[in-house]
N, C-alpha and C positions, 0 to 999 in steps of 0.2 A: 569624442572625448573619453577617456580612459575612466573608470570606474572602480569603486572597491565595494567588495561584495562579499558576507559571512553569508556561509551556506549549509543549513542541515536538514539529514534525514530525522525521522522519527527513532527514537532510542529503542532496538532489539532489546525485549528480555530476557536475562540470563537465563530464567527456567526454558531452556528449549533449544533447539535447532536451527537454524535460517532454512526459510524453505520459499520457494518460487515465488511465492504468496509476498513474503519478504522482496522480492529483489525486483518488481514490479517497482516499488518506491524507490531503490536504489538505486536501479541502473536508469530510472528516469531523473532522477538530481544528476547522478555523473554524466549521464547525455547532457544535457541541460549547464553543468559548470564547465565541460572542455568544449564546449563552442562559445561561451565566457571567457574562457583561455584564449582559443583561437581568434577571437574579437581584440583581443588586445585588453582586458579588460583584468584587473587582480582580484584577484577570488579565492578564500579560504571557506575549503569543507570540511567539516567537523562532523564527529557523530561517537556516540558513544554506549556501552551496554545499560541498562534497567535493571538495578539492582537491588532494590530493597522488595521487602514484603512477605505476608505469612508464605505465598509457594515456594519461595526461597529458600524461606528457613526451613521448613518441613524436607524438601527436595535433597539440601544437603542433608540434613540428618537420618532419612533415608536411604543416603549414600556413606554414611557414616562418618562423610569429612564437613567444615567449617562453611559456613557459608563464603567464606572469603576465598575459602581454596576453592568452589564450585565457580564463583562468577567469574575466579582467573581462567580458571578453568575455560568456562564459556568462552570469555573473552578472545583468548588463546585462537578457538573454533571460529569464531564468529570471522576474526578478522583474514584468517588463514580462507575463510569464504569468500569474502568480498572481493581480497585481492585476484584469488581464482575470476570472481567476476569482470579483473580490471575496474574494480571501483576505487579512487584516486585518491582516500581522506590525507587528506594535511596531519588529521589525528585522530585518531579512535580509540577514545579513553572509559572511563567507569563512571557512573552517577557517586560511587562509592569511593569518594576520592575527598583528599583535605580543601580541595578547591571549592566543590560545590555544598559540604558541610559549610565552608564560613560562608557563604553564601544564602543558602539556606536559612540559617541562623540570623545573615543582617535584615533580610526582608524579613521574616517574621519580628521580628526587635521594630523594623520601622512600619509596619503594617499596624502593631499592638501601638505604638506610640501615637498613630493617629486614629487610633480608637476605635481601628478594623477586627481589631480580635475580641470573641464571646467568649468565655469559660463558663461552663453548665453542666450538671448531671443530667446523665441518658442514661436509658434505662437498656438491655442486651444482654444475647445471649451466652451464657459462660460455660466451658467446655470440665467438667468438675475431674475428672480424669485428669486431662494434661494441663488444668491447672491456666487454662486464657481465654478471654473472650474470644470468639468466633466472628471471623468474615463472612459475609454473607454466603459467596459462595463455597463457603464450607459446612451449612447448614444444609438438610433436604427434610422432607416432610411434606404433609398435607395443604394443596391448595385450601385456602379458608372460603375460596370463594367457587370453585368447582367442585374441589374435593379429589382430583388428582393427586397420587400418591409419589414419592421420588422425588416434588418440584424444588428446586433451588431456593434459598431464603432469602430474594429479592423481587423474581416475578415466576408465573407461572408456563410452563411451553405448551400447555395443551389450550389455557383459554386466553390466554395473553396478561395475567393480570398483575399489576404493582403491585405490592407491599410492603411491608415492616419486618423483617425476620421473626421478630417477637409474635406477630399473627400466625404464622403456619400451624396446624393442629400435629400433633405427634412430632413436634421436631427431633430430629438425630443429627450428632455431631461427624460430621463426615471422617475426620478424623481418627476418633477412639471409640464409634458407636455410640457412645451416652448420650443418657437425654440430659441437652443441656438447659444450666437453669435462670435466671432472672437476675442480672445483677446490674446495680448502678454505678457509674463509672464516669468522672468528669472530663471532658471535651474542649478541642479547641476549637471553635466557628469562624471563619474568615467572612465579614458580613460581605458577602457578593451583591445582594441589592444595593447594598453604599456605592457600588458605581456601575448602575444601572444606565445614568442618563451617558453616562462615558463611552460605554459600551455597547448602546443603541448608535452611537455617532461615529466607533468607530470601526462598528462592523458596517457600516453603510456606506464607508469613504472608499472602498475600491480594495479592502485590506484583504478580504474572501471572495468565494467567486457568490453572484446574487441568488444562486441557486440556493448555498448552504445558507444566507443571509434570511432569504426568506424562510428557514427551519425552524434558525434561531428567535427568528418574532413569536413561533407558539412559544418558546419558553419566557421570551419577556411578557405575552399576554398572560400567563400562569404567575407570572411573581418569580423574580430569581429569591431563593433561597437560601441561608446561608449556608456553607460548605464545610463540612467535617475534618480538619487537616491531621487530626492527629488518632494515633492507634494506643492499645496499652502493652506494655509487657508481658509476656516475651514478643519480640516484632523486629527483624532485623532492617535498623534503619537509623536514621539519627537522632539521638535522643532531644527533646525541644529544652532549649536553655530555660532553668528555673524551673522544669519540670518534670522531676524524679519520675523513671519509669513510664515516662509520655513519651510516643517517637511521632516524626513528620510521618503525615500519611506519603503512599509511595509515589500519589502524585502530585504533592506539593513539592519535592526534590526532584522528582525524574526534572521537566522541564527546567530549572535551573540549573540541571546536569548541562545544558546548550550553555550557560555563561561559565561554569567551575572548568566546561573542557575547555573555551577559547582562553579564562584567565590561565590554562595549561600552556596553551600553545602559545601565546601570547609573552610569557615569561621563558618560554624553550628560545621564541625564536627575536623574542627585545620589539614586539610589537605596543602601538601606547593602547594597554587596555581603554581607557576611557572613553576615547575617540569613536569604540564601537559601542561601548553601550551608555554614555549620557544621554540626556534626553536630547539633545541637540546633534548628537550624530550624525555625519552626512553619508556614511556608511551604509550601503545596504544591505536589511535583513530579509532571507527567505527561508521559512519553513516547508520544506516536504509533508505531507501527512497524509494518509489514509481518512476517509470520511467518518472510522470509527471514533474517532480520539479530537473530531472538531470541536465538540463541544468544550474541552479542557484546554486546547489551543486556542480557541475566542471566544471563550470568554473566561473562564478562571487564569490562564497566561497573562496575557493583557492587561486585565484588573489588577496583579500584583505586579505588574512591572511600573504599569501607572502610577499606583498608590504608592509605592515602595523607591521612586524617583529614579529606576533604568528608563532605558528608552524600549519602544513597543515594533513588532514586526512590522518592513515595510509590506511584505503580504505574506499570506500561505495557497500554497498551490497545493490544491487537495483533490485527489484521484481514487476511485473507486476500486473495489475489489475483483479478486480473480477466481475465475472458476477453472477448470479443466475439463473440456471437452460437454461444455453449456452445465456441467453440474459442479456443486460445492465440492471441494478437493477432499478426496476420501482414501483413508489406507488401505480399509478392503479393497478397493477397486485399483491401484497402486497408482493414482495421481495424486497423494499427496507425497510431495518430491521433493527432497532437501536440497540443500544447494551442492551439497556433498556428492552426495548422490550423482547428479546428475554432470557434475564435475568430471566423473570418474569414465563418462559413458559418451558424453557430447564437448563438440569446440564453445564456449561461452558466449563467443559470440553469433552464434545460431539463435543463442535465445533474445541477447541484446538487440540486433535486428530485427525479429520475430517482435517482441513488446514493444520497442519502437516505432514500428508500420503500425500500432492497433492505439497508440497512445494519443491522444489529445489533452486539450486544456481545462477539460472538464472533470466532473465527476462520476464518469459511465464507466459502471464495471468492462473488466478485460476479461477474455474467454480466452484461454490456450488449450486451440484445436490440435491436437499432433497430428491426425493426417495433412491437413492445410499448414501447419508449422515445417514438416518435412517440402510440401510442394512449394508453397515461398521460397524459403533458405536454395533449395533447390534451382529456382527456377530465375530469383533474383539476382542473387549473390555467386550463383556458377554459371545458371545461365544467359544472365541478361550484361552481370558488372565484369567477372574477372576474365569471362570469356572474350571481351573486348581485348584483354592482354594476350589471351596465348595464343587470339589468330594472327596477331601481327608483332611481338618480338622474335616470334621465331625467324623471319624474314630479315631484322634486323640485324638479330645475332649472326645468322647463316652467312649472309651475304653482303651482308656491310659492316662485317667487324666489330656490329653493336653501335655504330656512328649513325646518330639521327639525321635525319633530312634539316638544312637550316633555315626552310621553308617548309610552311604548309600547301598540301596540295589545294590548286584553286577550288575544286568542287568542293571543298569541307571548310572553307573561310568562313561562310554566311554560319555555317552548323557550328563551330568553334565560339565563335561570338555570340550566337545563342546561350549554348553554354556559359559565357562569361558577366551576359545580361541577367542571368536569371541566378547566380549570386548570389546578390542581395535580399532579392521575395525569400528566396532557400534559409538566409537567413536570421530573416524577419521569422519565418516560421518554426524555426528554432528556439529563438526570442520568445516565443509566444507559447509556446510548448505543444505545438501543433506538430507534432513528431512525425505521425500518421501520414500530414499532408506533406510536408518535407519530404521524405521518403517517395511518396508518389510522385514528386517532382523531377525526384533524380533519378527515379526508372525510365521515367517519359523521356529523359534524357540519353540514359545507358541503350531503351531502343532505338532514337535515332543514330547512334554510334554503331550500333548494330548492322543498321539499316543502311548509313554509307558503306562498313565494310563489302556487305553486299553486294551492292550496285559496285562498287568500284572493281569486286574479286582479283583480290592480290595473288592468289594462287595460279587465277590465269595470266596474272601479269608476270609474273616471274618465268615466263616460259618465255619472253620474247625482252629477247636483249636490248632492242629499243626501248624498253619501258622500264628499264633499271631506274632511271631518276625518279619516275613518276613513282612507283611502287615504294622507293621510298617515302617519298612525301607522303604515300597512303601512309604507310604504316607509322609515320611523325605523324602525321594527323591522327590517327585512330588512338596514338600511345598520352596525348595529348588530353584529348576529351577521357582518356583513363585515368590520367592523372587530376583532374577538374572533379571527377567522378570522386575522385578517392577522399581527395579535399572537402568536398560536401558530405560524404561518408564519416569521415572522420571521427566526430562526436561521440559516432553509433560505437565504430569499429576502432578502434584506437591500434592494438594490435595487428593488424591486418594493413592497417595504414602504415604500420611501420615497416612491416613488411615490400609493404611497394615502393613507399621512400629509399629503402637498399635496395630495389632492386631499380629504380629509375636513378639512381641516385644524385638525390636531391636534399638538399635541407629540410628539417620537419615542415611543414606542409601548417601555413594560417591563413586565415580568410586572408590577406592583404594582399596574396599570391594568385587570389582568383582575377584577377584583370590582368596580372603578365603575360603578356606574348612574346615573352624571351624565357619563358623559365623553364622551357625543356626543347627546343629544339634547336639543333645545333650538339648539344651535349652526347657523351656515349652513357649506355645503358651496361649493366651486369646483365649476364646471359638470363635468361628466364626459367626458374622454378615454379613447381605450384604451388599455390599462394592459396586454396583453400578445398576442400573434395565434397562432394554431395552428403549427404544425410541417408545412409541406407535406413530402409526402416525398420531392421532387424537391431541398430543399435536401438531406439526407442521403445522397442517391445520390448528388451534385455532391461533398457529402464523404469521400465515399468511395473515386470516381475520382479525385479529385487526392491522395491518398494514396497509391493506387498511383503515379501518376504521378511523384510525388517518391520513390517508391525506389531509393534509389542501387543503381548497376550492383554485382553480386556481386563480391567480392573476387577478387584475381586467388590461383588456386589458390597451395599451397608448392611448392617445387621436389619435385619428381620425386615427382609426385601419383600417389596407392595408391588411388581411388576403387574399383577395380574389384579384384578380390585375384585374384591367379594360386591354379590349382591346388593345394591343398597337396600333400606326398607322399604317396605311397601307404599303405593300411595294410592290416593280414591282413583275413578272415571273424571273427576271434577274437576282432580287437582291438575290430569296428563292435558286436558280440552282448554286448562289456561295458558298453554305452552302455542305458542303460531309459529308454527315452522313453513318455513319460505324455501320454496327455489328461487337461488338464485346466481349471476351471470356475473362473473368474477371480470369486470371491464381492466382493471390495474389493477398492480402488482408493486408496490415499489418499500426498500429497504428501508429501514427506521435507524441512523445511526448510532441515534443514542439508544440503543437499545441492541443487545445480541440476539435476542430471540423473536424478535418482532419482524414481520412484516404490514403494511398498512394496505389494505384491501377496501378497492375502489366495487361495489357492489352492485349490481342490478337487479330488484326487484319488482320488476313489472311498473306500479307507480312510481315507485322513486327510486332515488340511487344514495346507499348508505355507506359510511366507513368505518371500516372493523377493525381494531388490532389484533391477528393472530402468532401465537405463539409456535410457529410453524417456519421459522427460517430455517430450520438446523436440516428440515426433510424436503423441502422446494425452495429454486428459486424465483424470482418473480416469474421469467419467461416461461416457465412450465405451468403458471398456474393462470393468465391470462384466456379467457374465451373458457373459460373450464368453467360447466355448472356445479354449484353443489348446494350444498343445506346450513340455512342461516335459522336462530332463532332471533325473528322479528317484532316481538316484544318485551326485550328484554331491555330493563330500564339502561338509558345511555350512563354509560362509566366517563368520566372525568378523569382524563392521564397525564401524565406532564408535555408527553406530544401531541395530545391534539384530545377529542371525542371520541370512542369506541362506541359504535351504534347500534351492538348489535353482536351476536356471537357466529362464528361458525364451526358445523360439527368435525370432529374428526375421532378417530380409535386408534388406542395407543395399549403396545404391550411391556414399555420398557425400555424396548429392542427398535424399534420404528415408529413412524405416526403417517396414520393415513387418512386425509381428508375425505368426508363420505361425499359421492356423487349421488343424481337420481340417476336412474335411466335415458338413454339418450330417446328425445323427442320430447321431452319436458320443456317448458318455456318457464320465464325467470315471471314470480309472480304467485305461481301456483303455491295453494297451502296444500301441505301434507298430512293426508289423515291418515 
């Protein structure tokens, strides 16, 4: 039965570039909606730029133009990207649009009407030079609670710790240098505890995967809080009705950017808005997202769509981040890669197949290896898929005019129908977004296509005049399971499919066609071109170094830069023997995604096993720091965080420039104190 389906990514922000990082979420939606095409199924993809907030505003007026003419700007790039990637939106539009202002506007009107909205002074930091209160992170100054110098005005990277911007010691405005000063300033609060019990029920119904579910309990055990929606002037965004000089914070709009762009498209193309977002919709909703941004997608999304009377995502499918080559994407090292960039240098769909084979339904980071990215692409796609075509059209062409066999040969019946059995699982795992295992299916299959060619060797059959028919039938046989191949491919390679469609020529190519045994033999073929060429590896070294090459110069330091920390004071024998420093055995690693700088350290210290938050994502990722000993302080009283217990610190030295985790000596065991 036919289905209708609203489908988007996560909204790019205009401050920036699409980079690989980006197209991991995007070319898994678009896999994901053209085998929803190919099912027979109607499916609108939407997606649009992130346009409000201080980086914005600063960013253009550092470029000297409007913020309005930078995010067209962006916009302009972004989508000139996507398409490079063959990514399919119905529309890609702006959060900065008259659709998602009235929008914006009615849910905060019907949220304040049922007595969801707080108005209260808070007290922040205000920048006395340019004249506005400061975002966190545009504050830097002194850890309050380790005394690291440089940390950002929300948590610290050297000891992990939460705070209040207003706590930092020496704060500096990132922006003009000043030391900014104390001002109080009225707020809007969205009370998120008011649908607490909503939102325990309805992250629990199958709406996220149980992994992120169970995250989300350390924040209902903490107490949800209520949520800051609003910023003050100057702040490029929409100003809150009834409230001079108040704007929506950026991400009370971004997300209703998903309804201002369908009411766009919806009115482009005479579709009945309502039907997708009442509460009674029978319309499916799917979010794409990154595990960084869960937290705002289930639960502040939901709670206003609920309270606010739209209707709530039938799920989101949330996928993990990408490194390059086992470490975080770095310009020095030239894996951080645009989409541009690598546009310029590689076929697109090298990479769409490449992230495809590595994707599942889960939340596990994706690694892109480029020596294994070149040996894949390589070894699948020329040598296992399209190689099937150019051993046996050329026999076609040559000597039968391009006129296929209008029979299969009998040795390849059983093998053919194989093919046509396995379909369906192919694409059940589509369905499921089990990409990785799809793929592995349909290699298993490209080898035994391989495998008849083989055994049956057409090339020695063409030497012997008696076996004209039969050679045919190979080579209808062999063009056959290429074309079943191509069909399951699809999703991935959409270009490439089309390519083979003109060249078997055939109608576009949907699931409904996988059980035909008439739909190519018999028929004539166009002579045969190549349809795709290996990966030398000199192109991805060439992308590599112009990566780096376009890394812009380092920021110019803040004023009266702490890289390097003085001395502290002095302290007794007394005071250093109350410190218990521990080896110990780093057993897990795993990211914190409400948090950018965190990772959560599973410990072993001889008796027991403690969990640390360190402020150490930006220099490791989990895989390198697992089975690694280093140095805990082991009485240091437990911190209370929003994600969980910190039980403990661990060491590391920092110039500014890097952070490096202190180890002991190898032959230390986890346990030992350090004197």
């Amino acid at each position: 039965m036919s289905r209708t389906l609203l489908v988007t990514s996560a909204l790019p922000y205009a401050n920036g570039s699409i980079h690989l990082g980006h197209m991991v979420e995007h070319i898994q939606t678009d896999i994901w909606v053209r085998h929803q095409r190919m099912r027979g199924h109607v499916v609108y993809l939407i997606c649009a730029d992130d346009t409000h907030g201080t980086p914005v505003m600063l960013a253009a007026e550092a470029q000297g133009i409007t913020p309005e003419q930078m995010i067209e700007k962006a916009r302009a790039e972004h989508m000139e990207d996507f398409a490079g990637f063959h990514i399919q939106h119905d529309l890609y539009y702006s959060t900065h649009s008259p659709e998602t202002r009235a929008f914006a506007s009615e849910i905060y009107q019907r949220l304040k009407t049922a007595g969801l909205i707080n108005i209260r002074p808070i007290e922040q930091l205000f920048d006395p030079v340019r004249g506005m209160f400061l975002p966190d992170r545009f504050i830097k100054g002194e850890c309050p609670r380790c005394h690291a110098r440089d940390q950002y005005g929300d948590s610290c990277e050297v000891c992990g710790a939460s705070y209040a911007p207003t706590d930092l010691i020496h704060p500096v405005s990132a922006i003009s240098g000043a030391t900014p000063v104390r001002r109080t300033s009225e707020h809007h609060f969205f009370r998120l505890g008011a649908c607490e019990s909503f939102l325990k029920e309805w992250t629990r119904s199958g709406t996220i995967p149980p992994e992120a579910a169970n995250k989300l309990d350390e924040w209902f055990d903490a107490g949800l809080s209520d949520w800051d929606i609003s910023r003050d002037a100057p702040y490029f965004g929409f100003e809150i009705p009834g409230a001079p000089n108040k704007f929506f914070y950026v991400w009370l709009d971004a997300p209703i950017g998903y309804i201002g762009t369908f009411k766009k498209l919806a009115d482009t193309q005479g579709l009945d808005f309502d039907a997708f977002w009442n509460p009674d919709s029978r319309v499916e909703l799917y979010h794409f997202i990154g595990k960084d941004i869960l937290y705002f997608h289930s639960l502040f999304w939901p709670a206003m769509l609920e309270c606010a009377g739209f209707r709530t995502p039938t799920q989101l499918f949330v996928h993990g981040f990408l490194t390059v080559n086992g470490q975080k994407m770095s310009k020095s090292r030239g894996s951080f890669i645009t989409a541009g960039n690598y546009l310029r240098h590689l076929d697109p769909e090298y990479l769409r197949y490449y992230y495809a084979a590595k994707l599942n339904s889960g939340m596990d980071d994706l690694d892109l290896n480029l020596e294994d990215f070149i040996a894949r692409v390589n070894s699948d796609l020329v040598g296992k898929y399209v190689n099937i075509a150019s051993r046996a059209a050329g026999f076609i062409s040559k000597r039968f005019d391009g006129q296929l066999s209008p029979t299969l040969h009998p040795a390849a019946e059983a093998l053919v129908e194989r093919f046509r059995d396995r379909a369906e699982s192919i694409a059940m795992l589509y369905d499921a977004r089990e990409f990785g295992k799809a793929l592995r299916e349909i290699m298993e299959l490209a080898d035994g296509a391989n495998q008849f060619i083989d055994s049956a060797k057409p090339w020695d059959m063409a030497k012997e005049p008696s076996l004209q028919e039969a050679l045919q039938q190979v080579c209808t046989s062999a063009l056959e399971m290429f074309r079943l191949l191509t069909l399951f491919l699809k999703p991935v390679l959409p270009v490439l499919a089309a390519k083979v469609e003109a060249f078997l020529d055939i109608p576009a190519l949907d699931w409904s066609q996988a059980t035909d045994d008439a739909a190519l033999p018999g028929r004539r073929i166009r002579p045969y071109q190549h349809l795709i060429t290996r990966i030398d590896p000199k192109q991805v070294e060439a992308l590599v170094v112009v990566s780096k090459e376009l890394t812009p110069p380092a920021p110019e330091p803040l004023p009266e830069p702490a890289h390097l920390l003085p001395v502290a004071d002095t302290i007794g024998i007394d005071d250093f023997s109350k410190i218990d420093l521990r080896v110990a055995r780093i057993l897990a690693a795993d990211t914190v995604p409400e948090a950018d700088k965190l990772l959560r350290l599973t410990l072993d210290i001889g008796v027991e096993q403690r969990t640390v938050f360190a402020g150490i994502k930006h220099a490791y990722t989990p895989e390198q720091l697992v089975g690694r000993l280093t140095v805990m302080v082991a009485n240091l009283s437990p911190r209370k965080m929003r994600f969980g217990e910190s039980q403990g610190m661990v060491l590391a030295a920092g110039d500014g420039s890097g952070l490096y985790l202190l180890s002991p000596d190898s032959g230390a065991t986890p346990g030992l104190r350090i004197k």
